[in-house]
N, C-alpha and C positions, 0 to 999 in steps of 0.2 A: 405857694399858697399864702394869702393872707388873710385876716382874721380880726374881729376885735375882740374875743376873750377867749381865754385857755385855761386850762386844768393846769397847773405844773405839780406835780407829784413825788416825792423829796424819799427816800427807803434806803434802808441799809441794817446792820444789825444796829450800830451808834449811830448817832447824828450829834457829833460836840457842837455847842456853841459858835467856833470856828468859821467850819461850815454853814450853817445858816447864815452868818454874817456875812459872805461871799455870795450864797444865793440871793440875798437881798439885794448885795450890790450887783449883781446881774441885771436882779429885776429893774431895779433904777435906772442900768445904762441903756435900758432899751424902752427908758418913760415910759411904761405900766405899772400900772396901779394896783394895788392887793386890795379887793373887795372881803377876801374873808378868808383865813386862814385858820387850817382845821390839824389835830394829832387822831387821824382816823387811828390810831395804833393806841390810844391815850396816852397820858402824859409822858412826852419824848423826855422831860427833863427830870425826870427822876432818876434818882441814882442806880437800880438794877432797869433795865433794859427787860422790857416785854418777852417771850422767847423767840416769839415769831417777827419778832425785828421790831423799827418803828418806823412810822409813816407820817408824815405831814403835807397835809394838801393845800393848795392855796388856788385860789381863784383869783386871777387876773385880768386889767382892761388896759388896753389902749386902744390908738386910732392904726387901723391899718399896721398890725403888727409880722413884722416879718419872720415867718414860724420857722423857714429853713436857717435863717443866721441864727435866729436863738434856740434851735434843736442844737445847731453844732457848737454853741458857745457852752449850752447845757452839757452837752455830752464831754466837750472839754472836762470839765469841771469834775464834775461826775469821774470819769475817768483818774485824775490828780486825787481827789481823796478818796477812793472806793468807797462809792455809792450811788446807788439810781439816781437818773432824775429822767422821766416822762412829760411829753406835754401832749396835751390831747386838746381840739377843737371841746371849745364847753358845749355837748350837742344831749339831746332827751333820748339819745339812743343808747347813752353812757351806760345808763341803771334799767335798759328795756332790751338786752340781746338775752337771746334764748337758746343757742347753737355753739356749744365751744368745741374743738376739732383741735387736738392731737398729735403730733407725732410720736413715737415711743421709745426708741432707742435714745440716749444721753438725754431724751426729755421727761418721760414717765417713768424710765430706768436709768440707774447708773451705770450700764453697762452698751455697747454696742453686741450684741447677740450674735452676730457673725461673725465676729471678733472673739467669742466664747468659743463655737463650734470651732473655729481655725486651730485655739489653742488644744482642745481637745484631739482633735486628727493629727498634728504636730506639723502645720501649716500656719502659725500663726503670724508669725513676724511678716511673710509673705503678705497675707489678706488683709493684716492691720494698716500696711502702708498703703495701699490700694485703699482704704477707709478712711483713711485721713487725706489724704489726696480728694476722696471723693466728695469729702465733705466740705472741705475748703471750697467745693467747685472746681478745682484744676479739670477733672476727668469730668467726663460724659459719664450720668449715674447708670444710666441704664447698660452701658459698654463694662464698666469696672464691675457692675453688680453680677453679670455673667462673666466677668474674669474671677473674681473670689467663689460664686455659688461653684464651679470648674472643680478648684482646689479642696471643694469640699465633697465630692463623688466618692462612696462608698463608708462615709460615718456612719458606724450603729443610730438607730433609730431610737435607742434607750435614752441615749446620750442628752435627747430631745429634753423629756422629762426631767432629769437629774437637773437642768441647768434652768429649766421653770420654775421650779421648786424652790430655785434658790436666788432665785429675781431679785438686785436688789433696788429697792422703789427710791424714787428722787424722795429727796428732803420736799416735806411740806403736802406730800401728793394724797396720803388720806383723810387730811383734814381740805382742803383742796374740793374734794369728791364729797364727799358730808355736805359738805357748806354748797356746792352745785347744785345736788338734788332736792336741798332744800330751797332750794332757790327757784328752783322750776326748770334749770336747764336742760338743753340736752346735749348728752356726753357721745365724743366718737373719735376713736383713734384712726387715725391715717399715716398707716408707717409703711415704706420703704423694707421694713422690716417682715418679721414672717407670722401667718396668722395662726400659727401652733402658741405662740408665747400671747400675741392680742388678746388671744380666747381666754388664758390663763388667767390676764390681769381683768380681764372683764369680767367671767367668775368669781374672779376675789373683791372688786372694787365697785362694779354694776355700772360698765359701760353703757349704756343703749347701746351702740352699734360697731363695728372693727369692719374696717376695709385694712387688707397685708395682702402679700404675696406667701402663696399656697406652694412649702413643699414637692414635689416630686418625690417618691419615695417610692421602691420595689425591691421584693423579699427582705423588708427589714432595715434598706439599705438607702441613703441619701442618692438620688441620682446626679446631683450637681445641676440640676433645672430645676424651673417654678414654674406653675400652670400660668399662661398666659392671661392679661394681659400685667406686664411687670406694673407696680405705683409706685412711678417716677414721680417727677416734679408737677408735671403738667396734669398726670391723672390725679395727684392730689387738691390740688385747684377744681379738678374736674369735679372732683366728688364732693368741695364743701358746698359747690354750685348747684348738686343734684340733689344733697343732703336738705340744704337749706331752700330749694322750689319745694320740694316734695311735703316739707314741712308748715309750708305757706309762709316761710320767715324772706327778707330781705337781706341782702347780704352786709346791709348797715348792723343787723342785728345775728352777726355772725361775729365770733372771735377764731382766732388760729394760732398755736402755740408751737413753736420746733425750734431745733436749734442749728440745721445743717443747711446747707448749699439750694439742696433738692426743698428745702421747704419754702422758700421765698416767694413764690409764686403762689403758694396756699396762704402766707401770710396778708401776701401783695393782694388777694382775693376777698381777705376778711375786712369785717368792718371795724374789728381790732386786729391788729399781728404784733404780734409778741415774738421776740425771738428771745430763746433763754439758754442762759448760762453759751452762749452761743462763740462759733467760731468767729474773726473780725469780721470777715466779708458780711456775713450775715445781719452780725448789730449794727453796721454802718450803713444797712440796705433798709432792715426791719425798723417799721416806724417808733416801737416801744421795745424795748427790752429791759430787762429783768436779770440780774448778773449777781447778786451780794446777796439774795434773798432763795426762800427756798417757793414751791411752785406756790403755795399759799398767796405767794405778793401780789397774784393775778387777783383775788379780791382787791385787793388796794385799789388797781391800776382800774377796775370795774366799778369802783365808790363806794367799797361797804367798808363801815367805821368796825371797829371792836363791838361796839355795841350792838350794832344791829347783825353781826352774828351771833351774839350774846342771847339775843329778844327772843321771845317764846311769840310763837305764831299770831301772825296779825300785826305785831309791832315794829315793824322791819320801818328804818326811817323816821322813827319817833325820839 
């Protein structure tokens, strides 16, 4: 893909000096121009650090700018000091998506949930490797997800609750959710995972919508199946595509957030994909990710400054 202007989008908890001075000379060796450089996060150079990290955006020109050499020169970098760095086509669809879609395990939670239930039944070590496996992509999701759901036939049903209850939410995710619905958006989880816990977080946080795989349960007891049909990789993709017709949105004005193997294709689908806190295969697939920051950074990477989540109604952009 080439281009003549980008967003390049700079986050981490610190930004020293240091690094900027490298980002510059990236921008240089690849003759683009900085049109205007912004501290959505405000003042990066102050001596305590924002809590929610800092951010510096800069808008960039050249002629014919080559986005895949300088994503992976960026990402180098990025990588060497831990810290984001995003480039996005500078497009009016940046600040106009209306649909952002989910995955929930290691995205919206910091736990894998079947990886919970395994430890519970005393099958853990088992289903955890089969979960990392899957997740990297080694395994086929839908093959490994009924070898671990197997190992899980006959857990109490209580067990369900106990480990809802005690959910623990990614960094950054109910400010994240605040700032969405004021925003106009709409919210929807698409996990892989099970919709006993979706429902949970969507009562506590005010999902609109959860698409999961539904339990099998009889006399109390886990039966080690899911009602059909499983949300693989592909049904995820499938749904932000039915989400967003059904809503009258464009899939330019669609975002996708996950971190695993199976989400690529729901990322690959959006008109933003984020991959967060992500396995490698995933960040070096997903066109933006998110790594040092907690899920809040997705404002950043969306355009909104401090301020204009600061603004009281009406002022958004002033």
């Amino acid at each position: 893909m080439t281009c003549d202007t980008l967003i390049l989008t700079l986050f981490a908890p610190r930004l020293p000096s240091s690094v900027l001075a490298e980002v510059d000379a990236l921008i240089a060796a690849h003759d683009l121009t900085v049109t205007l450089s912004e501290w959505l996060s405000g003042d990066g150079s102050a001596e305590d650090p924002p809590p929610h990290g800092v951010c510096l955006e800069y808008r960039l020109r050249g002629e014919a700018i080559d986005y895949l050499l300088l994503r992976e020169k960026a990402l180098e970098l990025g990588v060497m000091h831990g810290v984001d760095i995003a480039l996005q086509e500078d497009s009016i669809w940046r600040r106009h998506r209306r649909l952002i879609c989910f995955d929930m395990d290691s995205t919206l939670i910091q736990a894998e949930v079947i990886d919970e239930l395994a430890r519970r039944h005393g099958v853990y070590d088992e289903v955890a490797a089969v979960t990392e496996r899957a997740m990297r992509g080694e395994l086929d999701f839908k093959q490994s997800f009924r070898e671990r759901m197997a190992k899980l036939k006959g857990l109490d049903e209580s067990v369900l609750a106990e480990i809802a209850e005690n959910l623990p939410l990614m960094d950054g995710l109910e400010r994240l959710m605040t700032q969405l619905k004021r925003l106009g958006y709409r919210t929807a989880i698409l996990s892989g995972g099970f919709s006993y816990f979706a429902r949970h977080l969507q009562a506590r946080l005010g999902f609109d919508e959860i698409h999961a795989n539904e339990l099998l349960i009889e006399d109390g007891k886990i039966t080690g199946e899911v009602r059909e049909p499983i949300v693989d990789a592909e049904r995820k993709a499938a749904l932000l595509r039915e989400i967003a017709e059904r809503e009258g949105l464009t899939l330019q004005q669609t975002i996708a957030v996950g971190d695993g193997a199976n989400d690529l294709k729901m990322l690959a689908s959006a008109g933003l994909g984020i991959a967060f806190r992500a396995k490698p295969l995933v960040k070096s697939q997903a066109r933006q990710s998110i790594s040092t920051l907690g899920l809040d950074a997705v404002l950043y990477l969306i355009g909104y400054r401090q301020a204009d989540l600061e603004a009281g109604p009406g002022e958004l952009g002033k």
